[in-house]
C-alpha positions as CSV (number, residue, x, y, z in Angstrom):
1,X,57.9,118.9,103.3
2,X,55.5,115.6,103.4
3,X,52.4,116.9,105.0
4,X,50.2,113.5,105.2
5,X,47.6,115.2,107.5
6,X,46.5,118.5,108.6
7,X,46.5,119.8,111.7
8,X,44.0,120.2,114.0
9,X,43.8,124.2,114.7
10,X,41.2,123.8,117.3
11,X,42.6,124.8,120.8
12,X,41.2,123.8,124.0
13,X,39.0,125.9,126.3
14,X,41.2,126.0,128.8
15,X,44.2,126.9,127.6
16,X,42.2,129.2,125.3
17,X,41.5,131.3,128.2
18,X,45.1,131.0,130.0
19,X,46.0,132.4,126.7
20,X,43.5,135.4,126.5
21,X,44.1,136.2,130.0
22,X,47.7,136.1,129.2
23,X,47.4,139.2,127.2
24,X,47.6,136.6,123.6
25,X,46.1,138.2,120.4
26,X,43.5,136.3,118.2
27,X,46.4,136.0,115.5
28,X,48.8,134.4,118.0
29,X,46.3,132.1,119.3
30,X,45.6,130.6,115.9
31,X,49.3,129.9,115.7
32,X,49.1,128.5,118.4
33,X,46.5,126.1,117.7
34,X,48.0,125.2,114.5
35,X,51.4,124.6,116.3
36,X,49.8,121.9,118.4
37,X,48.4,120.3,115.9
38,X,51.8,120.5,114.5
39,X,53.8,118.7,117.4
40,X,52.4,115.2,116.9
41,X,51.7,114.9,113.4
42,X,52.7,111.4,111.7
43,X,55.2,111.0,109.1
44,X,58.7,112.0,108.3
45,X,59.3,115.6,107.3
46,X,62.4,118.2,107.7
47,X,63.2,121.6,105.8
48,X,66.8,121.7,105.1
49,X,66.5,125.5,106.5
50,X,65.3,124.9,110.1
51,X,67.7,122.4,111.1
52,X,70.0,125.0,112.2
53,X,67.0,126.8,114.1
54,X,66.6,123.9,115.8
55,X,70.1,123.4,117.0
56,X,69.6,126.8,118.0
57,X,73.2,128.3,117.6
58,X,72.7,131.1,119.9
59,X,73.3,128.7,122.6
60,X,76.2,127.3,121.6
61,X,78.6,130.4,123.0
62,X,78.5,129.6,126.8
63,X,79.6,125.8,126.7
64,X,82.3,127.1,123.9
65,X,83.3,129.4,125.8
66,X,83.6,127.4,128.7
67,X,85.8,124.7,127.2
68,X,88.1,127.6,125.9
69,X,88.5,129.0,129.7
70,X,89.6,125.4,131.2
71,X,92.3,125.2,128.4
72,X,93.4,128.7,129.1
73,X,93.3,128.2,132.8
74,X,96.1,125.2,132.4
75,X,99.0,127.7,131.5
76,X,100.2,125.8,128.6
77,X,100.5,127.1,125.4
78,X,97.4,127.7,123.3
79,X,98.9,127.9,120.3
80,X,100.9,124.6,120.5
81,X,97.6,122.9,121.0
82,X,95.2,124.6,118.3
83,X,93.6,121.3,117.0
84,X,92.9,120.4,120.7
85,X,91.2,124.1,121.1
86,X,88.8,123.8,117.8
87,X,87.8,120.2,118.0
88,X,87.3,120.6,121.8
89,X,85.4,123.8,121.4
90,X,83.3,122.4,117.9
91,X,82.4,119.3,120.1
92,X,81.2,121.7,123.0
93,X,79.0,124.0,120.7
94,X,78.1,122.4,117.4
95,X,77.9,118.9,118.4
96,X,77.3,118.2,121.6
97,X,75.3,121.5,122.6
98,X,73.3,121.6,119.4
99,X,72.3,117.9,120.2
100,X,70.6,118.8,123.9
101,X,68.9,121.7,122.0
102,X,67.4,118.9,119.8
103,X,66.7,116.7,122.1
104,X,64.8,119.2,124.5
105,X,62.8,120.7,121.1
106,X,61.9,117.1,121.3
107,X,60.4,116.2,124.6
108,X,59.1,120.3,124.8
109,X,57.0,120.6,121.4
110,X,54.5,120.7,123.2
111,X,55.3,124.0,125.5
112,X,57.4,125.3,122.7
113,X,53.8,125.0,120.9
114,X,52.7,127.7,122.8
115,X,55.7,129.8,124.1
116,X,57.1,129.6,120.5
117,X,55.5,128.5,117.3
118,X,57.5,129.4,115.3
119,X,59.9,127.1,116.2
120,X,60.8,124.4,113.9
121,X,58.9,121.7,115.1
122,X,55.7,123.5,116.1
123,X,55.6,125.0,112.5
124,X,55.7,122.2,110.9
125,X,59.2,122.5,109.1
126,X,60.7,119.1,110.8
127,X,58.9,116.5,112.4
128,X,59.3,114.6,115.3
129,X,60.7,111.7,114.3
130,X,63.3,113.6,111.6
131,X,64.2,115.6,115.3
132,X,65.4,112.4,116.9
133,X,67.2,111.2,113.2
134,X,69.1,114.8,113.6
135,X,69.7,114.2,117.5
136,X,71.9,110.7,116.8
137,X,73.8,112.2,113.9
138,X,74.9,115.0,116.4
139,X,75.6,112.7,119.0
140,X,77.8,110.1,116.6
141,X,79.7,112.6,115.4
142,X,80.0,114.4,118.8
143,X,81.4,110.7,119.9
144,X,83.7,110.1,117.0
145,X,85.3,114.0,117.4
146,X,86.0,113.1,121.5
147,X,87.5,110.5,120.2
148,X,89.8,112.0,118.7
149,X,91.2,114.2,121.5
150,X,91.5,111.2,124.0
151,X,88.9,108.2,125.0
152,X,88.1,109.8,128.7
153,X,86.9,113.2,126.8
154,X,83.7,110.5,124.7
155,X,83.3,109.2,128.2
156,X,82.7,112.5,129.1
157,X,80.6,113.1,126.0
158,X,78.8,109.9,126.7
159,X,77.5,111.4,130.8
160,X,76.8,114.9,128.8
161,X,74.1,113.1,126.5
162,X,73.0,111.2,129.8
163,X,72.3,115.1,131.2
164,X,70.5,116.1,128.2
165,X,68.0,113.3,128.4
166,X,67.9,113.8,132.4
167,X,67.1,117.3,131.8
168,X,64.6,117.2,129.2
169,X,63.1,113.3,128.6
170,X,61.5,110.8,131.4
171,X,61.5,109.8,133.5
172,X,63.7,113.0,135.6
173,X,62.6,115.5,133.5
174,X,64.8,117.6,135.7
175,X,63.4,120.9,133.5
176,X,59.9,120.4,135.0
177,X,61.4,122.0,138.2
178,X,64.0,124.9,137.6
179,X,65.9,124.0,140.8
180,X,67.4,120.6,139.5
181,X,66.5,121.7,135.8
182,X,68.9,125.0,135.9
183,X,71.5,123.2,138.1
184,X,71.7,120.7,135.2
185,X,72.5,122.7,132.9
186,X,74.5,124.8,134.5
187,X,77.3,121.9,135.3
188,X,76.6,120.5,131.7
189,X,77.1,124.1,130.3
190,X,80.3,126.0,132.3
191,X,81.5,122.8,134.6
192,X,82.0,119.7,132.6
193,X,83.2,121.9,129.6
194,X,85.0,123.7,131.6
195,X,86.9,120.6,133.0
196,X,87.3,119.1,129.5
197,X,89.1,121.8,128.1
198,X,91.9,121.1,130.7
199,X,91.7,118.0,130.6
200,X,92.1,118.1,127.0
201,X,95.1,119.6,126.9
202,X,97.1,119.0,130.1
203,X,95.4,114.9,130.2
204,X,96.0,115.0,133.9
205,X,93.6,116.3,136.6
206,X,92.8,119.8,136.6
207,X,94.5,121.7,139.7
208,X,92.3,122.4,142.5
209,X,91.4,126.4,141.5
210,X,90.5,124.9,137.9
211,X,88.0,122.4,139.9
212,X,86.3,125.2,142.0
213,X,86.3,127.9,139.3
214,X,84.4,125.2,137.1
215,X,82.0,124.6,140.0
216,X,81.4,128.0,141.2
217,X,80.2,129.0,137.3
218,X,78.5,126.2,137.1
219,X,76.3,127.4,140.3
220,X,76.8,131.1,138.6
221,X,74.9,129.7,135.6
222,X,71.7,128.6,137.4
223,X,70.9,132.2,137.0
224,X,71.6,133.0,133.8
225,X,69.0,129.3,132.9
226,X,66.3,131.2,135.5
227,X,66.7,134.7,133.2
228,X,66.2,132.5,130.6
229,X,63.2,130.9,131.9
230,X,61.1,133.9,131.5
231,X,60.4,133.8,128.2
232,X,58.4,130.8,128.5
233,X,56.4,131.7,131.7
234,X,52.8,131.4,130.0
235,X,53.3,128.0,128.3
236,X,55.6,126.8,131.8
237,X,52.0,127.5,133.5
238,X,49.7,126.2,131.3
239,X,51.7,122.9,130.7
240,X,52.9,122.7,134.7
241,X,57.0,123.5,134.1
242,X,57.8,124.7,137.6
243,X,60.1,127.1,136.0
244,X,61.7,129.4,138.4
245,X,59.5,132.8,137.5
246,X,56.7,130.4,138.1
247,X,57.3,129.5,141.6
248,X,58.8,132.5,142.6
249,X,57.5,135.1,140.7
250,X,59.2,137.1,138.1
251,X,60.3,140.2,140.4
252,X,61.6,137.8,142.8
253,X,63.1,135.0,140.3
254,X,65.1,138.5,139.0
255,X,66.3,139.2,142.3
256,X,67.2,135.4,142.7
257,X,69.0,135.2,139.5
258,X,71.1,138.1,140.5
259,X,72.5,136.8,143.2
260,X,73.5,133.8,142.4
261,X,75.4,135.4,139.3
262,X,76.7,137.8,142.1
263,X,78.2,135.0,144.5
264,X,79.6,133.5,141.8
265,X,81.6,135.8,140.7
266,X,82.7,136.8,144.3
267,X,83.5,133.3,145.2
268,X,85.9,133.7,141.8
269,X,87.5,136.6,143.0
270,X,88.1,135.2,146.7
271,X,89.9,132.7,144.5
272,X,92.0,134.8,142.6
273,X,93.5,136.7,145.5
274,X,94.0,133.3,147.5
275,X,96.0,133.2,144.6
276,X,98.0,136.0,144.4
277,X,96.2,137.5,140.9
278,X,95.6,141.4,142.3
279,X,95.5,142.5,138.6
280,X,92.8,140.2,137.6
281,X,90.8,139.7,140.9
282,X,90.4,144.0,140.7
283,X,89.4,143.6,136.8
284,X,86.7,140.7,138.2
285,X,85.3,143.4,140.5
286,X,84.7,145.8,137.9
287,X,83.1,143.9,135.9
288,X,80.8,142.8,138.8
289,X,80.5,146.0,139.8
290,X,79.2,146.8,136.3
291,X,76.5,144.3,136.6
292,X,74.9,146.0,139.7
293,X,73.1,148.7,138.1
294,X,71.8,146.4,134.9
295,X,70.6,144.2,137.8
296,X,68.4,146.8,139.1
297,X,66.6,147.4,135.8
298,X,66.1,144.1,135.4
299,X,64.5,143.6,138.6
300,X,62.3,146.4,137.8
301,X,60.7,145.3,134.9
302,X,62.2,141.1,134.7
303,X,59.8,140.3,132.0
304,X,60.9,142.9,129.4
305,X,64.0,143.4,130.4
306,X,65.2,140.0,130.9
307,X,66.3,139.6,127.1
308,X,68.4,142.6,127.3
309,X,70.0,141.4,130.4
310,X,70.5,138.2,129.1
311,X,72.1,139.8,126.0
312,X,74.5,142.5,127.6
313,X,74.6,141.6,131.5
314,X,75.7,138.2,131.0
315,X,78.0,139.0,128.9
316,X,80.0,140.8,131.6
317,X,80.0,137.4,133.9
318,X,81.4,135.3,131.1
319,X,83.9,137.6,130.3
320,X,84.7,137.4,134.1
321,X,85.3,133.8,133.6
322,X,88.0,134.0,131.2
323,X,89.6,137.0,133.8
324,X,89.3,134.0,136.5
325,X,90.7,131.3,133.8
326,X,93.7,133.9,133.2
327,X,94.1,134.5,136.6
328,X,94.9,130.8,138.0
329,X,97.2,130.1,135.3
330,X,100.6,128.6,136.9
């Protein structure tokens, strides 16, 4: 690592007492302060090791997922089309998620300074400008792999970068307010992955339950982006990200995110008895009906619990998706 200049570890008054009042040890505040120092610092640096931390892989599941649901939803054969399946789903994960988790470490160093320091660009380990060299590589390579499965599907790579940068860069900066940030996301996330794995395999437009099961996740997954939100509360305050648990609260941004996830999923199991699919509309109830009492701790105690609902409550509405994907299959 090329360190040309040291940080500045001095922190601001003001966000030095945000920060206490916040609950933030001496220890942590130091970090802190040496994180934004951290964020702007000239030159060109990167640590081999954090460039997967900084495509954060933990994210990569629901998009994945996602594109493996529209390709299962189609009816054909998944086996017959496996190359179809694992470039699709390394494009949605790998490539073309891991590229809007660059891009937003980017244009949020700064909050990231103080909700995480540790994180790879905060700390130090890559700077800036190597971010954005590791952002292009991801978004060539996400190009060239769409390619491969059929021109429309690097068109549709192409408006997914175009979302990224509307999300996280300027001028939208969609993430500064969690209503247009989430939804976003959420499209980017279940709906357009969603729509490519059909697309993908059938290369015809995806039948009309495919299109609202993509859209009603989609709207499902504004939730799941508020639960996410509330790990980041005190540096969404300090820096003005209208996060949802900011404007709401976090008791009531719980009960929000709930419901959303909730309507979702009944609007998915409305579908799959317009459609005949009894077996899998009753297993899509369970699994909400599973939900219900992990919602209530949750919205109990949102800030500490929202990780563990995140973890083990979501999971139960993405495996939901795949019950709906199953259950529209011709």
């Amino acid at each position: 690592m090329n360190g040309q200049t040291r940080p500045n570890t001095d922190i601001s008054p003001g966000i030095g007492e945000t920060l206490r009042r916040s609950g933030v040890d001496d220890s942590r505040r130091k970090a802190i302060a040496a994180a934004l120092g951290n964020v702007n610092r000239p030159g060109f640096r990167i640590e081999p090791s954090a460039i997967l931390p900084l495509m954060k892989p933990v994210t990569w599941f629901p998009p994945m997922w996602a594109f493996a649901c529209g390709v299962v939803s189609t009816g054909e054969p998944v086996l017959e089309n496996w190359s179809v399946l694992l470039r699709g789903v390394i494009l949605a994960g790998p490539l073309m998620c891991a590229m809007s988790q660059t891009m937003n470490d980017y244009f949020d160093r700064e909050v990231d300074a103080i909700n995480e320091p540790e994180r790879p660009i905060p700390s130090g380990k890559i700077s800036k400008s190597a971010s954005w060299l590791i952002t292009f590589s991801l978004i060539i390579t996400g190009f060239l792999v769409a390619l491969s499965i059929h021109p429309y599907v690097m068109a549709i790579a192409f408006v997914g970068v175009l979302m990224s940068h509307a999300y996280s860069g300027p001028p939208f900066r969609a993430k500064r307010n969690g209503w247009y940030g989430n939804l976003i996301v959420g499209l980017a996330y279940e709906g357009v992955a969603w729509l490519t794995g059909s697309f993908a395999i059938t290369q015809g437009v995806p039948s009309t339950e495919t299109i609202a099961l993509a859209i009603i996740f989609s709207l499902g997954a504004h939730g799941i982006m508020t639960l996410n939100d509330f790990k980041s509360v005190v540096g969404d305050r300090i820096r003005k990200v209208a996060s949802i648990p900011v404007q709401l609260g976090e008791k009531n941004a719980a009960i929000l995110a709930s419901v959303i996830m909730d309507a979702a999923q009944l609007g998915a199991i409305a579908i799959l008895l317009a459609k005949g699919s009894s077996l899998m509309a009753i297993l899509a109830s369970l699994l909400l009906l599973a939900q219900l009492p992990m919602q209530k701790i949750l919205i109990n105690n949102p800030r500490e619990k929202a990780v563990w609902y995140n973890a083990f409550g979501t999971l139960l509405y993405v495996l939901s998706m795949m019950v709906a994907a199953v259950g529209i299959r011709p």
